[in-house]
Every structure is written in structure tokens, then in C-alpha cells.
N, C-alpha and C positions, 0 to 999 in steps of 0.2 A: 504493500500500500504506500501511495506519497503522502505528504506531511502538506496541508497547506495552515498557514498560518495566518490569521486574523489578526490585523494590527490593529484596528478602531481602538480599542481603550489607551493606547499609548497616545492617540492626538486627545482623548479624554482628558486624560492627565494634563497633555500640553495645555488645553484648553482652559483648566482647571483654574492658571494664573495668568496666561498671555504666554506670549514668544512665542520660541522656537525650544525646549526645553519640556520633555525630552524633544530629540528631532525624529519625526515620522520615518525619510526618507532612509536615514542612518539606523533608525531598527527595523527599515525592510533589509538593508544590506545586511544587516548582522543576523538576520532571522535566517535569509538566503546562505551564507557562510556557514551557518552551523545547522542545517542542513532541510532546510523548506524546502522543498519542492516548489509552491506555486504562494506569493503576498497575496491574501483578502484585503480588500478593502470595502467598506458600504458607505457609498456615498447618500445618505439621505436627505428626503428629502429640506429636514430644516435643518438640513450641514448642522447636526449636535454635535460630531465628533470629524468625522474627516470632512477635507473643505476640498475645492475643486484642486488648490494649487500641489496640495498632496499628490491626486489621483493623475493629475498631469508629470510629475517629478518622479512619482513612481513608476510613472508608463516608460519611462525613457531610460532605468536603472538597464544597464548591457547585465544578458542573460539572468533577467526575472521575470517570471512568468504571474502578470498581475490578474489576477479575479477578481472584477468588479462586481458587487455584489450592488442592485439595483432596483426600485420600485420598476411598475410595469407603468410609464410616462411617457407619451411627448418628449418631455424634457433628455429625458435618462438614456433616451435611445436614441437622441442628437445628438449625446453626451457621447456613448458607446460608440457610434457610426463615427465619429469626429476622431476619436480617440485609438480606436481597435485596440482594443487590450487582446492579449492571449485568450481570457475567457471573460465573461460575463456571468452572473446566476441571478435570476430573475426570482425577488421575492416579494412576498404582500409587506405595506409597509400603512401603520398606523403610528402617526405623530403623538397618541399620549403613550403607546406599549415602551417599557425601559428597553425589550432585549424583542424580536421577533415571536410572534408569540404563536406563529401557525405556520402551515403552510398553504402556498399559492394556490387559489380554488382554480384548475383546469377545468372541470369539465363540464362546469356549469358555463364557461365562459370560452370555449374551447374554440370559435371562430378568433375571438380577439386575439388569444395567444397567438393563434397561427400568422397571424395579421403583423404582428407585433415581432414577432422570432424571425419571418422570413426573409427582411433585409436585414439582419445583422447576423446572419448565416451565410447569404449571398455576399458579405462584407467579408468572410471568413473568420470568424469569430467564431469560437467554440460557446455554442449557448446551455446552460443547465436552467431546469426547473427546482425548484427549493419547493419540494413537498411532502405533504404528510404519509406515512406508509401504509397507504390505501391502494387496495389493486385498481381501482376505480378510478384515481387519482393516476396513477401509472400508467392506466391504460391509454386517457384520454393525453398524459405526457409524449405518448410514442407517437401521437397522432400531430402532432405540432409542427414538428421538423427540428424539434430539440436532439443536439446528442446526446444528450447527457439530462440526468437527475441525480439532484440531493435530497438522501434522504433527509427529512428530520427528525433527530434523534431525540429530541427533548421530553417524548414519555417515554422512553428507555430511559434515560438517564434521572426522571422523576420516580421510576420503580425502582432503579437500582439496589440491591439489599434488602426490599421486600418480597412479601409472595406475592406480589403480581411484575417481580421482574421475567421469569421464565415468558407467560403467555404474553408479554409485550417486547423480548426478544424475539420471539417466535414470528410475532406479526411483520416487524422488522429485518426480518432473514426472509420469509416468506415474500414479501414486498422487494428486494433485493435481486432474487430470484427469479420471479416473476418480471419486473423490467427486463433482466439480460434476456431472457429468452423472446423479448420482444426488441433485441436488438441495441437496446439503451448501452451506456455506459454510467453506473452507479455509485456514485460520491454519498458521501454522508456527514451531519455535523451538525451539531446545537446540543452544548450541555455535556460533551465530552469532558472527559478529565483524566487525569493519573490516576486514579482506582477505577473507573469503569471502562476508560480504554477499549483494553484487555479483550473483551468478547469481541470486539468488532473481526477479530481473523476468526469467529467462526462465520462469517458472511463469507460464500466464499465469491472470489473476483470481486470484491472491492477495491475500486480504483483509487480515490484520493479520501482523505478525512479531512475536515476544515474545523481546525481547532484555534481557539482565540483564548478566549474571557481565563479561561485555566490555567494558559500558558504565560499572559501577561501576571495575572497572580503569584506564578510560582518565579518568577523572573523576579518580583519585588525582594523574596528570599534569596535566593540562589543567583541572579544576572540572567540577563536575555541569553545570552552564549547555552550557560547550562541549562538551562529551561525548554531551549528548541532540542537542544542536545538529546535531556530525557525522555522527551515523550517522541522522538523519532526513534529511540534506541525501543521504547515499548512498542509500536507499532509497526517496525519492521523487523520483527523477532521472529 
């Protein structure tokens, strides 16, 4: 599995006081060094945490592969088309939720997506859906012209250590499974951590994991270096 690493709470921080401190673009490079695979970043809509000049500074790092993580806008896909990142992931985005609190409703809405994903594919941009692990959801993802789906992990990782972690593993694998054999390539992330990790290699062909909020936490203790460090060494074991 790759590592991608979510940077938004480090411009959080920055934000916190003003500046440049920490510097966004110097913990994508350090994130990249110690061993990311692909920068997250979510430009939102009311710029809380990353701002455009980030997402621009980041686009232009030699050999980083930036995932813009994106409302489904007018705006975001002027942004995206302007910009071409490596990848894009298209998520639902509510301005009072603190962290992403669902996934993207495809299939109630499943003309627009198609509508929405089709020039920023013919842009060649890798596009992913950010959705809940529903076969329902999945299915109407395949029908998009998406490559790719992120699972969202966030009731697995709300069960984790209870007895309702198993049957929401299950659903989770099951959901994983069922994209690839519809040809997807299947990402996963929200709510990961150093103790729950772990299970995602029983998914099997999981492609990237997108872990943030965890990893800036454990960086507070340990430095960003070790922190990308540990949870690449758990996830590619």
C-alpha cells in the first residue's frame, strides 16, 4: 500500500497565529523524504486551513504527487482544470462539519458527477470519489468515469475495539472488493491511526491510504520525519 499524507492541520496551526510558521510547503517536502507517497491537501471551501497559494506551491514541488482533495464546484474544478494536480478526490463538503463527516452521495446525483468528473479526466487527472462503503455507492462510482474510490473509513475507525468492529470491517472489505471487481482502483482514509492501521492489509489490493489528522498528532511528539516514518513502516509490512 502507498502512504499519502494529509497536510491541512499543519497550515491549521500556521493559521493559528499568522505567517509562515510552520511552513506548509517544507512539510510537504519533509513528509515526501520520509516516505509519502502522494501530499493531501483540501482546499475548502472557506480556505479554514489551506489557502490557494499553498495548493499552487505544492503543485510545483519536483517529484510530488499532490491530491487535491475538493468540494464538487464550479469553482474547484476551475481550480483543478487550471492546476492539474496528479490527483484530485472529490468530497461532500459542509462549512459548519470540523472534519468531513460522510461520504459523497453518487447515486442519487449520478448525472452530475458524470458531468463534473468528465473534463478533469479528459484533463488527465486521476479523479477519486470519497465515499461511504456502500455497494450502492460503489456501484453508481464505477459508472462516473472515476478511476479510483476512497473508501471512508470513519465507522471503522468509530468501532474500532468494540463488538461492532468485526461486522463494520466486514462491510469495509466487502465494499473494497466489490469496486475492484468493477474495475475501480480503491484508496481508503478518514480516522486512521497507529492502532487501527493495522487491519487495512486484510483489504486485499488496497492501493493508497490517506492519513492526516494522526500523523500531524504524532509529529507534535516525535517530528514530522518520524511520524511519516512510523506509520509507512506499519503499513507497508
Amino acid at each position: 500500500m502507498l502512504l499519502g499524507v494529509n497536510i491541512d492541520h499543519t497550515a491549521t496551526l500556521r493559521n493559528a497565529r499568522g505567517g509562515n510558521d510552520p511552513d506548509v510547503v517544507m512539510c510537504a517536502r519533509v513528509c515526501k523524504e520520509y516516505g509519502a507517497d502522494s501530499i493531501t491537501v483540501h482546499l475548502r471551501e472557506d480556505r479554514r486551513h489551506i489557502k490557494d497559494e499553498d495548493v499552487r506551491a505544492i503543485r510545483v514541488l519536483p517529484r510530488v504527487k499532490m491530491n487535491l482533495e475538493m468540494a464538487m464546484t464550479d469553482e474547484m474544478q476551475k481550480i483543478a482544470l487550471e492546476l492539474r494536480p496528479y490527483a484530485v478526490c472529490i468530497v461532500p463538503e459542509n462549512r459548519k462539519e470540523i472534519t468531513t463527516e460522510g461520504g459523497l452521495e453518487v447515486k442519487n446525483q449520478l448525472q452530475r458527477v458524470k458531468d463534473f468528473v468528465k473534463p478533469l479526466v479528459e484533463k488527465g487527472i486521476n479523479v477519486s470519489l470519497f465515499i461511504d462503503p456502500d455497494i450502492h455507492q460503489v456501484s453508481a462510482a464505477a459508472q462516473t468515469g472515476a478511476q479510483y474510490i476512497e473508501l471512508h473509513t470513519g465507522r471503522y475507525a468509530e468501532a474500532f475495539g468494540t463488538d461492532r468492529e468485526q461486522e463494520v470491517f466486514e462491510e469495509l472489505k466487502g465494499s473494497a472488493v466489490f469496486a475492484q471487481n468493477l474495475n475501480l482502483t480503491v484508496n481508503a482514509g478518514h480516522g486512521l491511526t497507529y492502532d487501527n492501521v493495522s487491519r487495512m492489509h486484510e483489504i486485499p489490493n488496497l492501493y493508497e491510504l490517506n492519513i492526516g489528522h494522526s500523523i500531524i498528532c504524532r509529529a507534535v511528539m516525535v517530528g514530522l520525519p518520524q511520524a511519516v516514518k512510523e506509520m509507512k513502516e506499519l503499513i507497508t509490512k
